[in-house]
C-alpha positions as CSV (number, residue, x, y, z in Angstrom):
1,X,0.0,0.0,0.0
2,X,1.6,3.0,-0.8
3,X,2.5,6.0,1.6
4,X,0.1,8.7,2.2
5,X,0.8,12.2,0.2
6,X,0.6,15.7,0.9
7,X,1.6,17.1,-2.7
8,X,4.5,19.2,-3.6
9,X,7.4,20.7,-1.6
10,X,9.1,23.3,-3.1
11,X,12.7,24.3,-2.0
12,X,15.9,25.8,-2.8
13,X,19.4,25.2,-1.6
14,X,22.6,27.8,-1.3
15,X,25.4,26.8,-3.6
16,X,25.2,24.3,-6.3
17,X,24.1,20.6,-5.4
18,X,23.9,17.8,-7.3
19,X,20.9,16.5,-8.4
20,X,22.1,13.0,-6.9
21,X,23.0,14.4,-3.5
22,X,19.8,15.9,-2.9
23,X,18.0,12.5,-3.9
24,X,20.1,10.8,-1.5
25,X,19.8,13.1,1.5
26,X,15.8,12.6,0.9
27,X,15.8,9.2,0.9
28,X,18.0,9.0,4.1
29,X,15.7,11.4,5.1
30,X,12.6,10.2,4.3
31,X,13.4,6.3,4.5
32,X,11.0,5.6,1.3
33,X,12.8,5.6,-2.3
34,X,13.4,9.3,-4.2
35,X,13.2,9.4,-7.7
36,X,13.5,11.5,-11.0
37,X,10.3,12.5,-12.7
38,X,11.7,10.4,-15.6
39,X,11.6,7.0,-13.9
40,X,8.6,7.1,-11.1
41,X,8.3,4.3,-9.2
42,X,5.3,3.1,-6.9
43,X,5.3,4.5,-3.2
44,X,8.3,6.9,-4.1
45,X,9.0,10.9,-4.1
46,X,9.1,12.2,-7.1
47,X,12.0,15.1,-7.0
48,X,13.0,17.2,-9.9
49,X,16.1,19.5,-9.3
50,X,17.3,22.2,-11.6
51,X,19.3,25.5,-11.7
52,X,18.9,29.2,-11.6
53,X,21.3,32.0,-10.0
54,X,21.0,33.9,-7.1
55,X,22.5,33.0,-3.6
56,X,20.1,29.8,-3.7
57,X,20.7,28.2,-7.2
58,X,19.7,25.2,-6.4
59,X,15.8,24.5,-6.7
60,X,14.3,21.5,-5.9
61,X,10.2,20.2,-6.1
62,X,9.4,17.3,-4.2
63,X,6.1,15.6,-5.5
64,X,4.1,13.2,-4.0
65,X,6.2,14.5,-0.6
66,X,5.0,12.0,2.6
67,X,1.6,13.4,4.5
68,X,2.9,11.8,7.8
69,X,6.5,13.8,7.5
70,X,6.4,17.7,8.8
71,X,8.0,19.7,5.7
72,X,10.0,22.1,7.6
73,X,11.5,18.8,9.9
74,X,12.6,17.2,6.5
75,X,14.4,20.5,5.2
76,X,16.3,20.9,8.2
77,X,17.4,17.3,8.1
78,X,18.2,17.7,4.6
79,X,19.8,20.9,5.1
80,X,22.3,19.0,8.0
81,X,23.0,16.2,5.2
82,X,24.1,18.3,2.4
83,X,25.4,21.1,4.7
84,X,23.6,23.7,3.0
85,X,21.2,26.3,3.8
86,X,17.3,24.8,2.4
87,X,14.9,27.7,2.2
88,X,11.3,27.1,2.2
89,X,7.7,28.9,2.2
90,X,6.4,29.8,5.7
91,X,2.9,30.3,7.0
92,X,2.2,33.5,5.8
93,X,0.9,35.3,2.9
94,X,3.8,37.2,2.6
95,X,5.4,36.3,-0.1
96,X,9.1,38.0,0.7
97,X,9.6,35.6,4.1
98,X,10.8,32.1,4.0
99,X,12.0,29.7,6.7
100,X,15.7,29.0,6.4
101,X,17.0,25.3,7.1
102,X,20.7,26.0,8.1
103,X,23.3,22.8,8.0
104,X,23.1,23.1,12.2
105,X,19.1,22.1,12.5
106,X,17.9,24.8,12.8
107,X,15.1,26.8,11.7
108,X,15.1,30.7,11.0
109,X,12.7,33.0,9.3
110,X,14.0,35.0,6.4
111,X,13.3,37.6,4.2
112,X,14.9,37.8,1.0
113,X,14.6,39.5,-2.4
114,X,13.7,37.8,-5.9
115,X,13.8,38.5,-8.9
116,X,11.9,36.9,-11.9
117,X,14.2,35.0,-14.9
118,X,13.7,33.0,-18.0
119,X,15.2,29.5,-15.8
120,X,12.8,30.5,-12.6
121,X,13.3,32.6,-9.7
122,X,16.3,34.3,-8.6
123,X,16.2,34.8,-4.9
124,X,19.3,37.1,-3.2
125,X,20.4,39.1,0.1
126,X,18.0,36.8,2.8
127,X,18.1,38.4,6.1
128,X,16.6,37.4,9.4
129,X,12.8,38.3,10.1
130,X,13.0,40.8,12.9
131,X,9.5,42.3,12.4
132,X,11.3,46.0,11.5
133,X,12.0,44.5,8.3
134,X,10.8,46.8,5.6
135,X,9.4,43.7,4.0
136,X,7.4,42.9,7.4
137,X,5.5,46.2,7.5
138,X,4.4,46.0,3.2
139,X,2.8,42.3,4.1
140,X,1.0,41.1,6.7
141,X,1.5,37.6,8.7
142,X,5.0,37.8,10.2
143,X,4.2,38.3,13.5
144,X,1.1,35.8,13.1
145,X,4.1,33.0,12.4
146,X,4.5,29.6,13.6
147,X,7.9,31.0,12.8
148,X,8.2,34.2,15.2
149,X,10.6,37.3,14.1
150,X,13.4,36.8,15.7
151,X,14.3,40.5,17.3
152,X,18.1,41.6,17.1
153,X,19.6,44.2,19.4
154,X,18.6,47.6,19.1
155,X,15.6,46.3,16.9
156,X,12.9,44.5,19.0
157,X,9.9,42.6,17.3
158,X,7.2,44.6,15.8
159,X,4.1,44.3,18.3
């Protein structure tokens, strides 16, 4: 009987990784086979990876992704495999902020900037969620987060 599935995970990695690294991390990840689009197999996650630039180059869509697996617990373990930053969407409807997977575990809100291509999105200069970021105040939801702003010195957390 095959797994249950919550659909498509959508993510992106700092630096260049191979398409075969980030297959491997999931299925030590996942414990269930990963596989290219080009050769499905029955039960297993689907995971096309391809390249754009930016400061996260590498983007990867996970279909078929495992309904009994929290998302944001599979990037960080991901993220420690490949030891590379994983960004991926948050809980809001703000469509700058992203939760960062760093190759330590754990788990950060981001805001970054990106910029449309002909390979996909470009996305550049990520930079904790504080809550003062200017991106913060032009969308709501940040403060609404499962994923708090984290406040920095001398620039406490929006109320």
């Amino acid at each position: 009987m095959a797994e249950p599935a919550d659909g498509l995970w959508s993510w992106c990695a700092s630096g260049r990784v191979a398409a075969a690294s980030v297959r491997a991390a999931l299925t030590g990840v996942l414990r269930r086979p990963v596989t290219t689009l080009e050769a499905p197999a029955d039960g297993a996650v689907l995971c096309d990876v391809w390249y754009v630039g930016g400061d996260f180059p590498t983007l990867i869509d996970c279909f078929c992704a495992p309904g009994d697996v929290e998302e944001a617990t599979a990037a960080s373990a991901v993220a420690v495999r490949l030891g590379a930053d994983i960004l991926l969407p948050d809980d809001t409807l703000n469509p700058t902020r992203y939760v960062r997977a760093e190759p330590n575990g754990s788990l950060t809100p981001v805001h970054l900037d990106e910029v449309e291509t002909d390979d996909g999105t470009e996305r550049r200069h990520a930079r904790l969620c504080t809550g003062t970021d200017p991106a913060c105040v032009t969308a709501p939801g940040c403060d609404t987060s499962h994923f708090a702003p984290r406040p920095t010195p001398g620039h406490p957390a929006a109320a």
